[in-house]
C-alpha positions as CSV (number, residue, x, y, z in Angstrom):
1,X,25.3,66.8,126.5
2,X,27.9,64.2,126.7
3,X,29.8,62.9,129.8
4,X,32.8,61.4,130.3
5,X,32.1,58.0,132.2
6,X,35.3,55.3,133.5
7,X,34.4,51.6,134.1
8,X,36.5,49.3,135.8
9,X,35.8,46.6,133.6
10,X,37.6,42.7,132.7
11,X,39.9,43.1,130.2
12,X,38.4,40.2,128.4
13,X,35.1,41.5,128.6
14,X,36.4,45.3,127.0
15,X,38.5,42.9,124.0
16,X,35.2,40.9,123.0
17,X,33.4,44.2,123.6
18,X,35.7,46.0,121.5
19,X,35.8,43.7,118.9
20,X,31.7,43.0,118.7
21,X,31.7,47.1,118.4
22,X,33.9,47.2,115.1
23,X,32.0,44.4,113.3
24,X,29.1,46.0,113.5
25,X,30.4,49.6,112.8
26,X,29.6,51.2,115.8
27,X,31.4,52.8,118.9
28,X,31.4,50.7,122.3
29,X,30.3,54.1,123.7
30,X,27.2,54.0,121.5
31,X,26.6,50.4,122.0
32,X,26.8,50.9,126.1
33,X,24.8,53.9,125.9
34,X,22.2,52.4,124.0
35,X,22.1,49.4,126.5
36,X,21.6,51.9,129.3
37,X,18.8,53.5,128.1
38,X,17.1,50.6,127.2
39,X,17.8,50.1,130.9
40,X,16.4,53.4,132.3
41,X,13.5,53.5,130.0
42,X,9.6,53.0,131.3
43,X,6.8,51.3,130.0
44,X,5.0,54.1,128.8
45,X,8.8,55.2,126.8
46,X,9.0,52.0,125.6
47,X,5.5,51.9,124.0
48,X,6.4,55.3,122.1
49,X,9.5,54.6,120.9
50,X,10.0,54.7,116.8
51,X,11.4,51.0,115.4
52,X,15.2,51.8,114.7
53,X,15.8,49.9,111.2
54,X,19.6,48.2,111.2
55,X,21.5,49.2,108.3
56,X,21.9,45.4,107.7
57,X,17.5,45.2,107.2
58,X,17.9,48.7,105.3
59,X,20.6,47.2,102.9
60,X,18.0,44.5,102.1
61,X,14.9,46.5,101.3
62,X,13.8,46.8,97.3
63,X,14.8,49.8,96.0
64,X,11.2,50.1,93.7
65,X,7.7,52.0,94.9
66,X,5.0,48.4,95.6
67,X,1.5,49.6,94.5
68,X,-0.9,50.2,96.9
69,X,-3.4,47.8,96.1
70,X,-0.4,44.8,95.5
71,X,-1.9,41.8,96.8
72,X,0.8,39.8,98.2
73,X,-1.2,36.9,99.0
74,X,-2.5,36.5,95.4
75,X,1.0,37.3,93.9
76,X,2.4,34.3,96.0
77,X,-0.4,32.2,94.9
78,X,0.6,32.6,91.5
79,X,4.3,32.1,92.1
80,X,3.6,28.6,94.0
81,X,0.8,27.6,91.2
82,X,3.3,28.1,88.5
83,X,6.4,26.8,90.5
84,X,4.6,23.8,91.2
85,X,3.3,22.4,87.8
């Protein structure tokens, strides 16, 4: 259920707000909603909360399925063995 909420708020502060809101695609309602919860939350909340992935991380993750059994830290070996011959 949503609420309508009015701030008295520096008009400077609402600009930069506004403006920090639209370069990262999202509504200064959402942003100071988001902030308030994080506010209100407990310990024990906190703890069970699921990671929220940015759309900026999400853009960057590999589109291809890693086999199970990849082993990164040989892999990297290998890159840095032939990199540095």
């Amino acid at each position: 259920m949503n609420t309508k909420l009015t701030l008295k708020l520096n008009k400077d502060i609402i600009d930069k707000a506004k403006e920090y809101a639209s370069e990262h695609n999202r509504s200064l309602s959402a942003i100071i909603e988001a902030y308030l919860k994080a506010l209100t939350l407990s310990k024990k909340e906190e703890k069970n909360l699921p990671v929220e992935i940015s759309s900026f991380v999400r853009s960057l993750s590999i589109k291809s399925e890693i086999p199970a059994d990849f082993d990164y830290k040989k892999e990297l070996g290998d890159y840095y063995t032939e990199k540095y011959k």
